[in-house]
DSSP file (Angstrom, degrees, kcal/mol; ACC not computed):
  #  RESIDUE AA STRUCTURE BP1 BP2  ACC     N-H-->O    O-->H-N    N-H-->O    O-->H-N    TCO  KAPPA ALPHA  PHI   PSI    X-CA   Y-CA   Z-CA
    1    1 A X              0   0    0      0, 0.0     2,-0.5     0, 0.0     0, 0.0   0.000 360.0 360.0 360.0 126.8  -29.5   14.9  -49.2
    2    2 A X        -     0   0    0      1,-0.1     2,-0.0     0, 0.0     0, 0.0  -0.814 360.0 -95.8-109.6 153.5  -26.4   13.5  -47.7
    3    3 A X        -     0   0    0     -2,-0.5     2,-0.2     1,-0.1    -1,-0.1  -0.130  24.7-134.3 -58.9 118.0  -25.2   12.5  -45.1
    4    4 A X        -     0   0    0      1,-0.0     2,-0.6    -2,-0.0    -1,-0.1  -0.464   9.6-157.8 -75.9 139.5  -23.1   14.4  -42.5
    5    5 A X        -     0   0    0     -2,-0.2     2,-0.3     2,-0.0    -1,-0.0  -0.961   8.5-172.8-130.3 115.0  -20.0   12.8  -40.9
    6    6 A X        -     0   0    0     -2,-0.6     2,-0.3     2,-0.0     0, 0.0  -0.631  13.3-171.1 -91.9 152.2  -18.9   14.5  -37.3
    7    7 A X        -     0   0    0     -2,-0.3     2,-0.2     2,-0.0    -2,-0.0  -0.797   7.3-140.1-169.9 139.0  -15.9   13.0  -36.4
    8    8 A X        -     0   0    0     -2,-0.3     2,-0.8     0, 0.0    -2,-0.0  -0.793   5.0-147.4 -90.8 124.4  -14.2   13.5  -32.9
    9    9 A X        -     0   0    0     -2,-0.2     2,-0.0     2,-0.0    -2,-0.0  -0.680  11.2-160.5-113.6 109.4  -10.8   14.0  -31.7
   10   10 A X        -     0   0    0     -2,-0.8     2,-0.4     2,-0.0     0, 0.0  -0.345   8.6-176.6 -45.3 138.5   -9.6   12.5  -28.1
   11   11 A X        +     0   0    0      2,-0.0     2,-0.4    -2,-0.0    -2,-0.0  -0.963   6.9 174.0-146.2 115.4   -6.8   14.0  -26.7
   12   12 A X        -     0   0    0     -2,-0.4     2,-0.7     2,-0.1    -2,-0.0  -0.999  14.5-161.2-139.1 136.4   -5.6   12.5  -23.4
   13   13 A X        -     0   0    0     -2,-0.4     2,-0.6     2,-0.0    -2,-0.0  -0.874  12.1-174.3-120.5 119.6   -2.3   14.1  -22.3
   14   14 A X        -     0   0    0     -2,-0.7    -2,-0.1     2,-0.0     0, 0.0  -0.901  27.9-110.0-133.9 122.1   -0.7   11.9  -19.8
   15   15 A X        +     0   0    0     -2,-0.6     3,-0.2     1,-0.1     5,-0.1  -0.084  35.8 176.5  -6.9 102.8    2.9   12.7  -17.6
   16   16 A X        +     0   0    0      1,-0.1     3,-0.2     3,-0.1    -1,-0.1   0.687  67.5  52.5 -95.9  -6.5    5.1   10.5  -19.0
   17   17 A X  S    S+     0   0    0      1,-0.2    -1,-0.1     2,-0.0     2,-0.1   0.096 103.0  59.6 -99.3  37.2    8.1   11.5  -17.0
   18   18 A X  S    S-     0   0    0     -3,-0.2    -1,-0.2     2,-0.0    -3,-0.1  -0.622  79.8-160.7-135.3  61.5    6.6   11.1  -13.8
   19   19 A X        -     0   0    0     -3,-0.2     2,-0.4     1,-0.1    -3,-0.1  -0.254  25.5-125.2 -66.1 164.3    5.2    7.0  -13.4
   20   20 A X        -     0   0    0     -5,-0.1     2,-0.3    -4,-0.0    -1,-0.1  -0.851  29.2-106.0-113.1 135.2    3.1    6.8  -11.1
   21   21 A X        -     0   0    0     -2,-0.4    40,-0.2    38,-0.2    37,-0.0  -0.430  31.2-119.6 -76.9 125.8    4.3    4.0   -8.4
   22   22 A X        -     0   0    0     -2,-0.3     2,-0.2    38,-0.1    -1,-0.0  -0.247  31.6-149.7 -64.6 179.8    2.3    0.3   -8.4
   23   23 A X        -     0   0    0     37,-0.1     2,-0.3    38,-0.0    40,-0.1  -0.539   9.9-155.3-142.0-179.1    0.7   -0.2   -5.2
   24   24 A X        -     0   0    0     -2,-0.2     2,-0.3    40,-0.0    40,-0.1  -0.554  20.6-123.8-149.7-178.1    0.0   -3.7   -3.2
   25   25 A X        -     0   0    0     -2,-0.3     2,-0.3    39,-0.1    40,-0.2  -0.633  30.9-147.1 -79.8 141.5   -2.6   -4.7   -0.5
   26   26 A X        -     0   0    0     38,-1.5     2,-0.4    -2,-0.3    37,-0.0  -0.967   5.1-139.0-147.3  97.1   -0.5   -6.1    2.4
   27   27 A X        -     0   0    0     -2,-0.3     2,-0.3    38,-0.2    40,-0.2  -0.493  29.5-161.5 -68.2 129.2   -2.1   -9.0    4.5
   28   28 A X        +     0   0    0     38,-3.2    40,-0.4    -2,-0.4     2,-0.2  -0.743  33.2 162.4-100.7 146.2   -1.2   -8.0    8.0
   29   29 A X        -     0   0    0     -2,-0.3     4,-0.2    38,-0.1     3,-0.1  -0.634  41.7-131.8-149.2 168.9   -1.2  -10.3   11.1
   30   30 A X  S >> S+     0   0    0     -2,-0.2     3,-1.8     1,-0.2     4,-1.3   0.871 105.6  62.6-101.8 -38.5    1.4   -8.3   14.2
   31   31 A X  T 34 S+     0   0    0      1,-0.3    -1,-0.2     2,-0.2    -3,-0.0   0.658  90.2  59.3 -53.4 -34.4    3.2  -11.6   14.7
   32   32 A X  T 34 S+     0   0    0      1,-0.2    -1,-0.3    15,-0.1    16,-0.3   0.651 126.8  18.4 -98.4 -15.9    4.5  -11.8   11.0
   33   33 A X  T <4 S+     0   0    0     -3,-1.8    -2,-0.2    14,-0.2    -1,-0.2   0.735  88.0 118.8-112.9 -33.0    6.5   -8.2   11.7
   34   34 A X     <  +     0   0    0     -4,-1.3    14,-0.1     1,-0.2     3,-0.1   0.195  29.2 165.8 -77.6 126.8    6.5   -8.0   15.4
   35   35 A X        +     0   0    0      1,-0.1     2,-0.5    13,-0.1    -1,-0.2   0.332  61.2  81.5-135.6  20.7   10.8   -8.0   16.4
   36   36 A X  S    S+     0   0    0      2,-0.1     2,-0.3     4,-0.0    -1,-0.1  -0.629  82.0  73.0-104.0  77.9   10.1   -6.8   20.2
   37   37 A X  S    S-     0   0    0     -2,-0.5     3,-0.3    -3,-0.1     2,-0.2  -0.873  89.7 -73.6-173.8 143.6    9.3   -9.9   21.5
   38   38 A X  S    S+     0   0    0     -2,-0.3    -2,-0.1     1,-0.2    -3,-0.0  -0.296  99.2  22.8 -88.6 161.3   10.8  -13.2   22.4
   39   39 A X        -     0   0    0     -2,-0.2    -1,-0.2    -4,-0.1    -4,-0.0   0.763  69.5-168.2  67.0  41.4   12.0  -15.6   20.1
   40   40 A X        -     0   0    0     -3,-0.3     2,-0.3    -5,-0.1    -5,-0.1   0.173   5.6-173.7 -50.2 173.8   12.5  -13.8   17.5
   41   41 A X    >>  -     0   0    0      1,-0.1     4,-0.9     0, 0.0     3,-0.5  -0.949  46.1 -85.8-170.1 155.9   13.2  -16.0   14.4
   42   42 A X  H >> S+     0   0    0     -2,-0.3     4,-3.5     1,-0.2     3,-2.8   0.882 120.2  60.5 -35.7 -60.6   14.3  -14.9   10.6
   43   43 A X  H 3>>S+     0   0    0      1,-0.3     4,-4.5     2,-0.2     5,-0.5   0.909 101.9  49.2 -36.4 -53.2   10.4  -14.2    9.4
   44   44 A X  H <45S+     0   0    0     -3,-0.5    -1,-0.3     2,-0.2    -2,-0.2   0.624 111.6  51.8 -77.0   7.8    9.8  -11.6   11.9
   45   45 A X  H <X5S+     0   0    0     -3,-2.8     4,-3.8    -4,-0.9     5,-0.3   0.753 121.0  35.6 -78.2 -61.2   13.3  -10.0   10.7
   46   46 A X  H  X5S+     0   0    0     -4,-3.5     4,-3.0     2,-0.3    -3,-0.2   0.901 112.7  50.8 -66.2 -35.8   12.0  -10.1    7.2
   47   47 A X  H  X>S+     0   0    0     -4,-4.5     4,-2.0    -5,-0.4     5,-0.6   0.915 116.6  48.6 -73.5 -30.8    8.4   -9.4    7.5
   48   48 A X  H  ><S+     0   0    0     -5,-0.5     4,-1.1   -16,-0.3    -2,-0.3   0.940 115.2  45.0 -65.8 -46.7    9.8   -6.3    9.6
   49   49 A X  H  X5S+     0   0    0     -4,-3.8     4,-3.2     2,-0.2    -1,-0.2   0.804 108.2  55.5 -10.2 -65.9   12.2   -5.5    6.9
   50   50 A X  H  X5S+     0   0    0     -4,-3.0     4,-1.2    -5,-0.3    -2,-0.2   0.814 108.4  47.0 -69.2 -33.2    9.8   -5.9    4.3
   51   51 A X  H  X5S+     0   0    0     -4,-2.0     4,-4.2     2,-0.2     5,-0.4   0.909 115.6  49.1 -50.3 -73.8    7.1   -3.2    5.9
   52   52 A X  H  X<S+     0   0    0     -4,-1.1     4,-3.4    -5,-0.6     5,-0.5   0.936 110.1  44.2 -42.2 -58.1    9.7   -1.0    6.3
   53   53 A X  H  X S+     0   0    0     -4,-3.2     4,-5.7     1,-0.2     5,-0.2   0.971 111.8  52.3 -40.3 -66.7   11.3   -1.1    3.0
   54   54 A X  H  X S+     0   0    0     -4,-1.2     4,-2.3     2,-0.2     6,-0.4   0.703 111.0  55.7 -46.6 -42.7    8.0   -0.9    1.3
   55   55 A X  H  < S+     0   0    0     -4,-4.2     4,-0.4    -3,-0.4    -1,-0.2   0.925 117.1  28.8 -30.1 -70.4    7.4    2.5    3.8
   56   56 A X  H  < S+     0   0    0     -4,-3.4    -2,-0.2    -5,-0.4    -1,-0.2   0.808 133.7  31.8 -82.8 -21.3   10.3    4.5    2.9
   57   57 A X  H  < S+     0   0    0     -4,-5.7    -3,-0.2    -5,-0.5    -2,-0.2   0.944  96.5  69.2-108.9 -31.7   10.8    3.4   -0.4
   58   58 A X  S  < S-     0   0    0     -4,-2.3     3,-0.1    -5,-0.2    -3,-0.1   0.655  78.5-150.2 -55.5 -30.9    7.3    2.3   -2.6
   59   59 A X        +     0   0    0     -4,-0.4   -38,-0.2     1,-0.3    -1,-0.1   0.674  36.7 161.7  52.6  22.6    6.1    6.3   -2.7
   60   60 A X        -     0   0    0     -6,-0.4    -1,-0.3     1,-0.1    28,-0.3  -0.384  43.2-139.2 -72.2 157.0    3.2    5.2   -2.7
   61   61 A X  S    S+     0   0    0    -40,-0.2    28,-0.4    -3,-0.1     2,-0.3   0.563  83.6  12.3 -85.2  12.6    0.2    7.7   -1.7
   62   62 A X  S    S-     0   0    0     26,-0.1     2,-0.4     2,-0.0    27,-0.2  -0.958  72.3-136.7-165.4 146.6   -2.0    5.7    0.3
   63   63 A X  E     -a   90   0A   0     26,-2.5    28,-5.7    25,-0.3     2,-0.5  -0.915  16.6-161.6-111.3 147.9   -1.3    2.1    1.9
   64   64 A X  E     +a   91   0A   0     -2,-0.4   -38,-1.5    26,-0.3     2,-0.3  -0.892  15.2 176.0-112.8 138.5   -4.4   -0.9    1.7
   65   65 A X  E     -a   92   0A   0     26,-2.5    28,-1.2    -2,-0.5     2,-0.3  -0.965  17.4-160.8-154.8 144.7   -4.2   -4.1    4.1
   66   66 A X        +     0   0    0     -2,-0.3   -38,-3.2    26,-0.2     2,-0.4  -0.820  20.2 158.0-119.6 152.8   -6.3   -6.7    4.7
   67   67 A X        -     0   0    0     -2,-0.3    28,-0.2    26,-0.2   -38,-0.1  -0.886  54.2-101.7-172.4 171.0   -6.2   -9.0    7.9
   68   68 A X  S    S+     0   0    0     -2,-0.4     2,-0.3   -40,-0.4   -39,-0.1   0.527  97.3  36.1 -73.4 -17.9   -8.3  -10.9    9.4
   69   69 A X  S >  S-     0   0    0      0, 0.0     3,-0.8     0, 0.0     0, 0.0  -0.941  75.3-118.7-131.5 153.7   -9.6   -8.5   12.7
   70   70 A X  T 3  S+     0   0    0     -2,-0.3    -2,-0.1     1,-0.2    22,-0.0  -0.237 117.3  65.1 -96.3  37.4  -10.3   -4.7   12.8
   71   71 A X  T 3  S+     0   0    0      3,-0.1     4,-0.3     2,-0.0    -1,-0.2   0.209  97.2  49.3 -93.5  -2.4   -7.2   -5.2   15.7
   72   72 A X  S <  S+     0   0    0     -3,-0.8     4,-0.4     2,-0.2    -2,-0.2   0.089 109.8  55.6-105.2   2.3   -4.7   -6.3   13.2
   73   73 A X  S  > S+     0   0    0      2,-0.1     4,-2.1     3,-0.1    -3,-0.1   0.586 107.4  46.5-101.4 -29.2   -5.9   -3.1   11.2
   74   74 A X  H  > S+     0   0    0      1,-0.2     4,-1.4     2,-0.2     5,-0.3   0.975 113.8  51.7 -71.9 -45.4   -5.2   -0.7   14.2
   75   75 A X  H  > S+     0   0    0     -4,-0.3     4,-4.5     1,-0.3    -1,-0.2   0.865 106.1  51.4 -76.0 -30.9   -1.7   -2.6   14.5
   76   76 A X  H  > S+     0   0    0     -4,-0.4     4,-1.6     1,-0.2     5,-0.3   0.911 117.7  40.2 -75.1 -28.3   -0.8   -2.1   10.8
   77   77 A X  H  X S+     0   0    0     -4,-2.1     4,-1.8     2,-0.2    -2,-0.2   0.892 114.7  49.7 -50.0 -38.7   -1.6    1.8   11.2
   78   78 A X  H  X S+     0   0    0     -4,-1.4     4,-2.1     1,-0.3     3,-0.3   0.967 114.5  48.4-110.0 -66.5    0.0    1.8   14.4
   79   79 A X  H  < S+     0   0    0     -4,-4.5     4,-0.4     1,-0.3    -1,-0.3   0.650 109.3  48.8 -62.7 -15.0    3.3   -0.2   12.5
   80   80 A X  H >X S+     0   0    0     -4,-1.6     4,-3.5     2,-0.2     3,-0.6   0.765 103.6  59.0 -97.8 -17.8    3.8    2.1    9.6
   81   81 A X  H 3< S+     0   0    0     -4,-1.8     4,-0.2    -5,-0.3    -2,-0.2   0.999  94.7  63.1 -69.5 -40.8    3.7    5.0   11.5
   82   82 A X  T 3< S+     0   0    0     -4,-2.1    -1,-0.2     1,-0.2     3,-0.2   0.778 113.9  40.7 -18.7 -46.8    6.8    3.5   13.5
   83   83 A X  T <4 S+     0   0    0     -3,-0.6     2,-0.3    -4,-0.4    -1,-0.2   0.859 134.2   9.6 -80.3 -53.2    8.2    3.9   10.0
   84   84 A X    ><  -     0   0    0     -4,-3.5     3,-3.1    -3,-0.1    -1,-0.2  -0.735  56.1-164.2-135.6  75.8    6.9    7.1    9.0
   85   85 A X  T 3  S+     0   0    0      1,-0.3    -3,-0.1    -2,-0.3    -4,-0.1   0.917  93.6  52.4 -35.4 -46.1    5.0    9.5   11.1
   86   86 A X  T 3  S+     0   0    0     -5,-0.1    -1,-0.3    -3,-0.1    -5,-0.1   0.315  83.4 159.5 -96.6  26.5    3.7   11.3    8.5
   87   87 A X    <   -     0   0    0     -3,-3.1     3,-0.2    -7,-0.2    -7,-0.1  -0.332  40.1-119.5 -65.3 144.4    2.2    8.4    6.6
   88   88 A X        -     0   0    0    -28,-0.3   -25,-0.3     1,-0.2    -1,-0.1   0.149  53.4 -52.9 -85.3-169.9   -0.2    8.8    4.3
   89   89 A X        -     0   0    0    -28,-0.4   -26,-2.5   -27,-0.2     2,-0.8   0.122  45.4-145.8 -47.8 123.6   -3.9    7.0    4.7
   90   90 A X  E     -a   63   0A   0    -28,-0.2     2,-0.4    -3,-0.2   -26,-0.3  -0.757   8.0-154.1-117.2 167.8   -4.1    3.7    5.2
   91   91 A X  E     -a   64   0A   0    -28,-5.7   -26,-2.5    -2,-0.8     2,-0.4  -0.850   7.5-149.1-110.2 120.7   -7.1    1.6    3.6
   92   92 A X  E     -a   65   0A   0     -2,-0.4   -26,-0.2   -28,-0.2     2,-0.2  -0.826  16.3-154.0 -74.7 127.8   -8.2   -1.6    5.2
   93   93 A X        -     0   0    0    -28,-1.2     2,-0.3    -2,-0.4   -26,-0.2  -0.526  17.6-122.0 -76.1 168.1   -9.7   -4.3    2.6
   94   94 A X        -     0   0    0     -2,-0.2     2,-0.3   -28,-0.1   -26,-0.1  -0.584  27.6-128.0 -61.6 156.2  -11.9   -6.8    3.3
   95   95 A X              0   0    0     -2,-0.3   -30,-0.0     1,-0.2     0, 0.0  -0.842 360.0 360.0-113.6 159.1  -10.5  -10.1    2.5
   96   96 A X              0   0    0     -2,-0.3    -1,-0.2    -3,-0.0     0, 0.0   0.758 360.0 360.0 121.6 360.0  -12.8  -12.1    0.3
């Protein structure tokens, strides 16, 4: 008797005119964004800048941040809604 040969075909159909947008985790501290406060200096321009941009523009669907206290995780929620009310979830990592 001989032997039977099965043979499989995979078919994986994937979007190609639709990429899907890379994504970050974004170490937070409030200081590094914060521009209502005095003594402002070029970093908190930029790190405020950089948040923002990254808001309106990344499309991403869900945001991750790491910082160092679960009160720097409330601040980053707190700051992208400033940008976007209707931003979507955002994930705290652990760092580590």
């Amino acid at each position: 008797m001989g032997h039977r040969r099965t043979t499989y075909l995979l078919i994986i159909i994937v979007d190609t005119k639709t990429p899907q947008p890379e994504n970050a985790v974004l170490f937070h501290h409030p200081d590094a964004v914060s521009i209502n406060q005095d003594g402002i200096m070029g970093r908190h321009s930029a790190g405020d800048g950089f948040l923002s941009g990254f808001v309106k523009h990344s499309g991403v669907d869900h945001y991750y941040n790491q910082s160092t206290i679960p009160e720097h995780d409330k601040n980053f929620i707190e700051r992208i809604k400033t940008f976007d009310v209707d931003a979507p979830e955002c994930i705290p990592v652990p760092v580590g």
